[in-house]
Backbone bond lengths (Angstrom), bond angles and torsions (degrees), N, CA, C in turn:
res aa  C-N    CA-C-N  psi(-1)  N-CA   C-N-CA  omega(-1)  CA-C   N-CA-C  phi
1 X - - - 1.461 - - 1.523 109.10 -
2 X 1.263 110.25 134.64 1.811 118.48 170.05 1.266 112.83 -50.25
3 X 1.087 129.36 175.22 1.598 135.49 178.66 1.332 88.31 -108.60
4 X 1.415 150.53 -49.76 1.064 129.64 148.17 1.370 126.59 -21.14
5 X 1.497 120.71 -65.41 1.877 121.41 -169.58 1.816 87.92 -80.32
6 X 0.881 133.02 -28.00 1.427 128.03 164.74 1.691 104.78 -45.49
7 X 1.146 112.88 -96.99 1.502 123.97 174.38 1.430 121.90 -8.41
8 X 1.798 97.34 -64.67 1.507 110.44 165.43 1.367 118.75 -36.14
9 X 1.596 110.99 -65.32 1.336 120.78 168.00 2.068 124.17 -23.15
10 X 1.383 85.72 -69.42 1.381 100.48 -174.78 1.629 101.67 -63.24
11 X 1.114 125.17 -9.66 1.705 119.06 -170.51 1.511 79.18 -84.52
12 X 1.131 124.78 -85.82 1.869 140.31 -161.65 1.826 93.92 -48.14
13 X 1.431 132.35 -0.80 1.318 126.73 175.03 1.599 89.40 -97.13
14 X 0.998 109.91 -56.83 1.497 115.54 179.61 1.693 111.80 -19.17
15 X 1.210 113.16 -77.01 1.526 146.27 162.57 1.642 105.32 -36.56
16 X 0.798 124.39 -48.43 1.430 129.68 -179.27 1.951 96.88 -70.03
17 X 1.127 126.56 -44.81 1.383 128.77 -148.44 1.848 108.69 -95.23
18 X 1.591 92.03 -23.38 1.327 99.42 179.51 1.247 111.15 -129.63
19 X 1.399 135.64 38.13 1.245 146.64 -169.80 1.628 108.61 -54.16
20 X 1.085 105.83 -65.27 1.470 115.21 176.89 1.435 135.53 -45.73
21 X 1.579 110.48 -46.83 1.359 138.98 135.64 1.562 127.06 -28.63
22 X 1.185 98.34 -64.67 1.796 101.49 150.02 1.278 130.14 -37.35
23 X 1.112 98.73 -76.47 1.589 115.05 176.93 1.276 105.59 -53.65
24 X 0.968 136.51 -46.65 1.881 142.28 -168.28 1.907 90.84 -58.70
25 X 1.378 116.09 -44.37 1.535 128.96 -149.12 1.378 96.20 -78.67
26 X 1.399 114.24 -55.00 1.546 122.16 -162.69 1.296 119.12 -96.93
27 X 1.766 123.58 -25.06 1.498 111.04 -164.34 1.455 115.68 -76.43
28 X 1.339 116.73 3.12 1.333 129.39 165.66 1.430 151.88 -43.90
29 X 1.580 72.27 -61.09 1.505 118.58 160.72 1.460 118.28 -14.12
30 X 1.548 133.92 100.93 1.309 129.07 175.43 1.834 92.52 -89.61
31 X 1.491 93.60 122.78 1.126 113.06 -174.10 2.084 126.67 -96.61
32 X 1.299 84.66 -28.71 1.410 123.94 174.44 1.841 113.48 -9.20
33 X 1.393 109.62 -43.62 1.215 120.49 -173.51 1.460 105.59 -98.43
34 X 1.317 137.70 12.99 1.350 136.53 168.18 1.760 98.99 -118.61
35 X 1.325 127.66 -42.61 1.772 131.71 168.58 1.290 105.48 -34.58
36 X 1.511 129.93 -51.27 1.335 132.00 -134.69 1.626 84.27 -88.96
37 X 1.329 125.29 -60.44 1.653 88.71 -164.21 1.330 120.36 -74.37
38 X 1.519 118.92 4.34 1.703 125.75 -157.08 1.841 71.44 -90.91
39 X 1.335 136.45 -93.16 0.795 146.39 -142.91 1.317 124.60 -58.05
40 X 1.511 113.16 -26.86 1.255 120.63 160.32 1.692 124.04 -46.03
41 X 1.507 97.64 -20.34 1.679 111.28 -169.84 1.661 104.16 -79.17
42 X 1.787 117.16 -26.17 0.919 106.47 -157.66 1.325 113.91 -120.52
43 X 1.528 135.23 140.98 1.364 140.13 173.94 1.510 118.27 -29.50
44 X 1.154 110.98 116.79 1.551 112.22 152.68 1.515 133.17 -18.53
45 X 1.545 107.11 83.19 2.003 90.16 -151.94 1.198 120.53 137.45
46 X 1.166 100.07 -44.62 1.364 113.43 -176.56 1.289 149.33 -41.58
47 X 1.352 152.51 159.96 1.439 123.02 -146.05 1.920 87.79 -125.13
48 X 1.329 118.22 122.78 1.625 118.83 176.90 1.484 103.45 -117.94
49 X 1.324 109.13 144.71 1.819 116.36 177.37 1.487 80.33 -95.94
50 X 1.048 109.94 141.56 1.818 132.57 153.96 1.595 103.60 -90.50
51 X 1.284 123.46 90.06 1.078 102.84 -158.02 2.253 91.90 -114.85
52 X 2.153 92.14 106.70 1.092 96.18 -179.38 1.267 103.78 112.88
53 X 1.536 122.29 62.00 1.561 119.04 -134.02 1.475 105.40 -122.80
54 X 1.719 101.92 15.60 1.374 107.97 178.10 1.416 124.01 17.28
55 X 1.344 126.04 -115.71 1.372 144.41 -172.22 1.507 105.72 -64.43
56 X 1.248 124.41 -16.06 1.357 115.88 -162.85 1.813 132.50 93.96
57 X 1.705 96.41 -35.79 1.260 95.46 -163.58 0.988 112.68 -54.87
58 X 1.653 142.54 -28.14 1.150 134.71 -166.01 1.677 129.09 -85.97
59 X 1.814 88.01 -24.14 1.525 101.96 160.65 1.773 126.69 -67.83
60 X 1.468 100.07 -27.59 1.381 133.31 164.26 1.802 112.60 -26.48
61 X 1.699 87.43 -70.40 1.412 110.47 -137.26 1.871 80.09 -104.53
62 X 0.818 107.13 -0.62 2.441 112.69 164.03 1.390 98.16 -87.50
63 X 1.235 133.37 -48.32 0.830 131.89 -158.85 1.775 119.26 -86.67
64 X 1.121 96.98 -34.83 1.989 112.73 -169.95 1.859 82.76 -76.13
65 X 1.615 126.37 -17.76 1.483 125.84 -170.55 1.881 95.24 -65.17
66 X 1.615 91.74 -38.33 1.916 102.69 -155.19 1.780 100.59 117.04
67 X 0.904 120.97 15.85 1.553 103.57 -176.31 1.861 81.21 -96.13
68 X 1.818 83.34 172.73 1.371 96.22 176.82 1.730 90.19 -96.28
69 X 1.508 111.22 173.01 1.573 108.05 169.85 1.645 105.06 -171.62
70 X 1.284 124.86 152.44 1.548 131.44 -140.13 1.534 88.66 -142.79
71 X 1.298 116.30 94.42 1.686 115.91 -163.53 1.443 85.93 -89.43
72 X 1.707 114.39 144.21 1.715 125.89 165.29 1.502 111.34 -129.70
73 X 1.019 146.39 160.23 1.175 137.01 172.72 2.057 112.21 -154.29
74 X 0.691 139.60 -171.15 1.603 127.29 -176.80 1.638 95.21 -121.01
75 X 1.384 121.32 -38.28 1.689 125.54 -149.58 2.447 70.98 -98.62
76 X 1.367 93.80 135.86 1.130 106.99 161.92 1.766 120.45 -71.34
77 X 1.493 109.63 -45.54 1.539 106.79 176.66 1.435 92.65 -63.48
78 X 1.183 149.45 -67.15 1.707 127.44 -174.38 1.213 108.80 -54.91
79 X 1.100 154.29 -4.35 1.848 143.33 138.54 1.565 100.42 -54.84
80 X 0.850 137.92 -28.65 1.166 133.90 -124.42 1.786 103.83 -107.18
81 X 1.623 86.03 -40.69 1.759 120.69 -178.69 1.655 89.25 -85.87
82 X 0.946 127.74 -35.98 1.895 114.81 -177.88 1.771 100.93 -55.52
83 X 1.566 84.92 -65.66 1.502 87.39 -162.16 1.096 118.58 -40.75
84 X 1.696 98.37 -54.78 2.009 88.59 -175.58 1.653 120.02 -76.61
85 X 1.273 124.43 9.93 1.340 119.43 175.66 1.781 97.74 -96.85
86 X 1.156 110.16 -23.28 1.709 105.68 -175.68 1.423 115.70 -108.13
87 X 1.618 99.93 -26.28 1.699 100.17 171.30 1.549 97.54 79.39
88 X 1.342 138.72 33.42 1.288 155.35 -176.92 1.572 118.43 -146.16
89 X 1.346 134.95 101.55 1.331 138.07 -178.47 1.261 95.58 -34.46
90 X 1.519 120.09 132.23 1.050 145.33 132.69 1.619 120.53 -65.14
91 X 1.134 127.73 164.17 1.417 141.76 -171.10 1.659 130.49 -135.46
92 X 1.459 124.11 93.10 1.645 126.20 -179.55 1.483 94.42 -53.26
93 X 1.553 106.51 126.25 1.234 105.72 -179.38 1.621 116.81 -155.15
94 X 1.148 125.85 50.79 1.736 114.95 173.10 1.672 117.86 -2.35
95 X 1.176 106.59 123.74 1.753 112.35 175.18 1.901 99.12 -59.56
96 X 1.664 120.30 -33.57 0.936 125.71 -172.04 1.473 105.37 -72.76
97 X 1.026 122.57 -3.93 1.438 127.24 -174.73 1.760 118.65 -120.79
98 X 1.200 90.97 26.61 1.985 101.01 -166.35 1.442 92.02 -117.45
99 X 1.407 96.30 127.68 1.239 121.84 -155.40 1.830 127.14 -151.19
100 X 1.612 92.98 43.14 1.322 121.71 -164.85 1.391 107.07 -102.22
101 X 1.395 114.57 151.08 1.409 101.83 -169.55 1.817 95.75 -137.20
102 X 1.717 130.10 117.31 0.952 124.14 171.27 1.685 108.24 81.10
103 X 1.403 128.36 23.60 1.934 85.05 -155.13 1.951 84.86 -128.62
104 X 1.368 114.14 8.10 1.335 100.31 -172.82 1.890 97.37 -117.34
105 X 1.664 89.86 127.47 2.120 86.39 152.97 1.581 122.86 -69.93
106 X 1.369 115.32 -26.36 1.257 99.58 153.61 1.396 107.01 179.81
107 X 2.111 116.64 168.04 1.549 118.33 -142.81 1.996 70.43 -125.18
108 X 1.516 84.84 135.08 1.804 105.73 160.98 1.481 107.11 -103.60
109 X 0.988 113.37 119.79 2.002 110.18 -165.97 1.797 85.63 -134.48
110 X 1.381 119.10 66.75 1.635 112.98 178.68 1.565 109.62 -95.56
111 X 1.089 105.51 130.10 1.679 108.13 -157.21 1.469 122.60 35.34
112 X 1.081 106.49 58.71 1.338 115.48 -172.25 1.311 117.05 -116.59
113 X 1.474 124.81 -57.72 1.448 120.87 172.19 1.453 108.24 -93.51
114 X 1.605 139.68 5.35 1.133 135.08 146.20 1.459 103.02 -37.57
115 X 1.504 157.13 -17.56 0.932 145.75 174.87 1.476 126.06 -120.54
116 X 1.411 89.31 26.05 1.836 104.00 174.11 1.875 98.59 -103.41
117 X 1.219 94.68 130.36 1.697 109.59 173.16 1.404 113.08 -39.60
118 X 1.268 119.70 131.07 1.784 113.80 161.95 1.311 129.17 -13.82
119 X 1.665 84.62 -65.01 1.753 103.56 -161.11 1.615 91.59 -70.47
120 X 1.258 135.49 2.31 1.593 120.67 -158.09 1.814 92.79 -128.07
121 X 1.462 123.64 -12.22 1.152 120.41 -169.58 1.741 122.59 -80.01
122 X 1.113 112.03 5.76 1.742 121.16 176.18 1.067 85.08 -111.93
123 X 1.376 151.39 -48.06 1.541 126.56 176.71 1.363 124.38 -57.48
124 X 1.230 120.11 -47.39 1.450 133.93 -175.78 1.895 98.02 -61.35
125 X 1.436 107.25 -49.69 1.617 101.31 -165.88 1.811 95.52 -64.60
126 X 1.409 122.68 -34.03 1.881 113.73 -167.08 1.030 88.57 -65.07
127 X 1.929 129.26 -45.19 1.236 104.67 -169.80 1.932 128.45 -76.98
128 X 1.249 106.62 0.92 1.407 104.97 147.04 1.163 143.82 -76.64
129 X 1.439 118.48 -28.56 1.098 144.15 -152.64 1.431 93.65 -101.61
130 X 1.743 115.28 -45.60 1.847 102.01 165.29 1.446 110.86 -63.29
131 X 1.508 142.18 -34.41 1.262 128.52 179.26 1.160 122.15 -82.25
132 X 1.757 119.57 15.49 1.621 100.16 147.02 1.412 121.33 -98.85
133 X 1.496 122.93 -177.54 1.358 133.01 -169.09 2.034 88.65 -96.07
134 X 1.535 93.48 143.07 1.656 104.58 -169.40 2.226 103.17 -51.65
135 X 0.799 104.35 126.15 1.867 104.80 -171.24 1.515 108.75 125.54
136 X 1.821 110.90 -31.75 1.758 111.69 -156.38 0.823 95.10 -66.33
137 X 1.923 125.23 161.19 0.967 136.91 139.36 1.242 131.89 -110.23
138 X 1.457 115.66 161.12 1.389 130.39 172.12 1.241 132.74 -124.66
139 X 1.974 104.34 141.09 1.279 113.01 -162.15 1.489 91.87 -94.38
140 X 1.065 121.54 151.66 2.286 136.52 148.66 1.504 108.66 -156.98
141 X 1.476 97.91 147.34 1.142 108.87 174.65 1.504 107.39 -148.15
142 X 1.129 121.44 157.84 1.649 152.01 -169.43 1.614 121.12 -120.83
143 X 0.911 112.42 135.86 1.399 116.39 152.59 1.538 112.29 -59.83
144 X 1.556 118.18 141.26 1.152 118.86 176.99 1.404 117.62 -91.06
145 X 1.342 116.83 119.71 1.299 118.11 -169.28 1.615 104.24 -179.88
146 X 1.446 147.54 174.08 1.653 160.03 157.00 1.640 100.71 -75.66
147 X 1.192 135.61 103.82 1.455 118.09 118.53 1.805 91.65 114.67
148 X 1.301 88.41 162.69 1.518 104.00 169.52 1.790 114.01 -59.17
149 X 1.037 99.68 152.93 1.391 127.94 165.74 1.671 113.15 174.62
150 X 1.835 87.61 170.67 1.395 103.04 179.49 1.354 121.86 -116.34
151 X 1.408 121.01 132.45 1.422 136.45 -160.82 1.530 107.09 -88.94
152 X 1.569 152.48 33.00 1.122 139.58 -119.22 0.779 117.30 62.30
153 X 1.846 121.91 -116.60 1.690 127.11 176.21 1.321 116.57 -91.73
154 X 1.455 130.31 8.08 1.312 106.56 -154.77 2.163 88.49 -132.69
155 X 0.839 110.50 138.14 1.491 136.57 -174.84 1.884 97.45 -55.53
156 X 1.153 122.61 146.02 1.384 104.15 147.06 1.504 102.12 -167.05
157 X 1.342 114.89 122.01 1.435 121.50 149.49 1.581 146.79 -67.56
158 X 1.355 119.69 94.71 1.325 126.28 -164.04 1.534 106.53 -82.73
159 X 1.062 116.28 162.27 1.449 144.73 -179.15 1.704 127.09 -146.24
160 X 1.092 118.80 139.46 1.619 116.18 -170.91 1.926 75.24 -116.49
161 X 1.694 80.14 152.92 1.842 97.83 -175.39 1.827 88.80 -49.71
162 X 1.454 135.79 -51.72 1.321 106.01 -163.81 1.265 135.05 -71.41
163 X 1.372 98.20 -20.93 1.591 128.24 -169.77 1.699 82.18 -68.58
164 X 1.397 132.43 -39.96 1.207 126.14 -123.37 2.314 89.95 -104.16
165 X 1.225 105.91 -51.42 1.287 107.80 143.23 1.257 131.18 -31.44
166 X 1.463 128.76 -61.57 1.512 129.87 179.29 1.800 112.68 -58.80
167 X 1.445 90.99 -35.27 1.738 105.09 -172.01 1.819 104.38 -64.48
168 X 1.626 100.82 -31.90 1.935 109.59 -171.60 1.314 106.55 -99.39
169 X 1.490 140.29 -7.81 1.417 159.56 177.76 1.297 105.84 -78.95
170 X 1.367 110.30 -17.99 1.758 102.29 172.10 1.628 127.09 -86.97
171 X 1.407 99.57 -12.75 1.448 135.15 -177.13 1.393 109.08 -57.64
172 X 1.574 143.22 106.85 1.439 110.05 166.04 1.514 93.94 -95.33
173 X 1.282 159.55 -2.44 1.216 140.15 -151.44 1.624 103.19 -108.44
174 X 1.399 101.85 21.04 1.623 110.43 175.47 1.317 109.08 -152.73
175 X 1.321 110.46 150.40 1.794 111.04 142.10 1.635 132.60 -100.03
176 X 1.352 120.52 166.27 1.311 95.22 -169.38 1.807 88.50 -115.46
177 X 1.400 100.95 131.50 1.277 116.78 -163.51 1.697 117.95 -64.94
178 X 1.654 89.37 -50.44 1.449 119.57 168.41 1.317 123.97 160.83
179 X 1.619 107.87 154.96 1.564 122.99 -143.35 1.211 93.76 -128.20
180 X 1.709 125.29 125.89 1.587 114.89 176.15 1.754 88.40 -156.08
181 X 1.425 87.20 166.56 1.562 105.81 -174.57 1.699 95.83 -107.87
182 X 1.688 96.28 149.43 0.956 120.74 167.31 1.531 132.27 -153.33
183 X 1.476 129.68 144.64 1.384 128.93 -174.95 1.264 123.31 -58.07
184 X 1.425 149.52 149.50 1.021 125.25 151.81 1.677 155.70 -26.43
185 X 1.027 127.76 109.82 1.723 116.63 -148.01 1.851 94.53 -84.85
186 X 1.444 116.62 8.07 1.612 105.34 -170.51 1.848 74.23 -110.64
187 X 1.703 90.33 149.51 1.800 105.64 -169.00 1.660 111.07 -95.77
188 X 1.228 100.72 19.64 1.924 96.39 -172.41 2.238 81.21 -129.57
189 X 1.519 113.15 13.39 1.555 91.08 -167.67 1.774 85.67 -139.97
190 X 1.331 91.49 139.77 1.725 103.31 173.62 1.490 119.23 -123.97
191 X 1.552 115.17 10.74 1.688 103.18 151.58 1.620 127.77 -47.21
192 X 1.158 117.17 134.63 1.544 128.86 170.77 1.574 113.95 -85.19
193 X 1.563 132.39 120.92 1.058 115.28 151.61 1.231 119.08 -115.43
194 X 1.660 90.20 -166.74 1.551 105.41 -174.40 1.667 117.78 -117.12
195 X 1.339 109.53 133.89 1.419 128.41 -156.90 1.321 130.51 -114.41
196 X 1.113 138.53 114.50 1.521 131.30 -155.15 1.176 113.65 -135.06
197 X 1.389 129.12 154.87 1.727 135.66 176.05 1.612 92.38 -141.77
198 X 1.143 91.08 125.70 1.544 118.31 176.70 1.287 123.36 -133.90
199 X 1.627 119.20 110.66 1.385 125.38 -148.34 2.135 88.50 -112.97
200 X 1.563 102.17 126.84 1.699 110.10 161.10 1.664 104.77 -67.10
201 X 1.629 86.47 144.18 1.850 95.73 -177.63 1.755 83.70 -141.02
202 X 1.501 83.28 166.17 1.496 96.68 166.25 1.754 111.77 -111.86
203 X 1.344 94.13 138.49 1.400 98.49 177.59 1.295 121.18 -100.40
């Protein structure tokens, strides 16, 4: 095993070990000021992958809108916490393993591929970027910071807004809509990240 698919591993063990803890930390979360520009992008109705849907809340709060939404997550106890907070199957699902073609108006990926390996993170983003419909957009965000490291058990790849541009500038099968920093939205935590909307075009 890679120290990469190692790492990976131990992140999605992470999640498995402290599921509850998680959920206690995050489903709180007034999210409100990161929804508004993702959602503004998308039709009344519309169908969004939560892709990485931990606690649920976010599949929650797509859905109580009227959108349709297709919760995935990698750690099975966070499938587990969707379902029963939404009462809608959730789905074990590797981002490395998404394999949709066209079918979403748009992908919520919030701290989500911050924990996909370097070497694995231009694959994982085409394969989002092929599962929206030509117009969708997509949300990701990062911790602000350079480069891999490890947090305890769990993997995480940081990005500074420029770093984070150069990394989506290689992309032609997208544009990047826009990239802004923001504080932490949990009130006991003061990391800043970094935030992106990335709209599929045809070339």
């Amino acid at each position: 095993m890679s120290m990469n698919r190692h790492s990976e591993s131990s992140t999605i063990q992470y999640y498995e070990d402290h599921a509850d803890e998680y959920v206690n930390a995050t489903a709180g979360v007034n999210m409100e000021s990161l929804y508004q520009p993702f959602l503004e992008c998308i039709p009344q109705g519309g169908m969004i992958l939560d892709a990485g849907c931990g606690s649920g809340r976010d599949t929650k709060a797509f859905l109580d809108r009227g959108y349709r939404v297709m919760a995935i997550d990698a750690s099975a106890k966070m499938t587990e916490a969707t379902t029963r907070l939404t009462r809608q199957p959730a789905q074990q699902l590797e981002l490395q393993q998404l394999d949709s073609t066209g079918k979403f108006d748009g992908i919520w990926a919030c701290a989500t591929v911050l924990h996909i390996p370097l070497s694995e993170l231009d694959d994982v983003v085409v394969r989002l970027i092929a599962a929206l419909r030509p117009g969708g957009i997509c949300y990701l965000s990062f911790k602000e910071g350079v480069g891999e490291r490890m947090e305890g058990e769990r993997l995480f790849v940081d990005f500074t807004e420029d770093g984070l541009r150069k990394q989506l500038d290689r992309h032609l099968s997208f544009d990047t809509v826009q990239i802004w920093i923001t504080t932490d939205l949990r009130l006991d935590c003061d990391e800043r990240w970094v935030n992106a909307l990335i709209r599929k075009v045809d070339r």
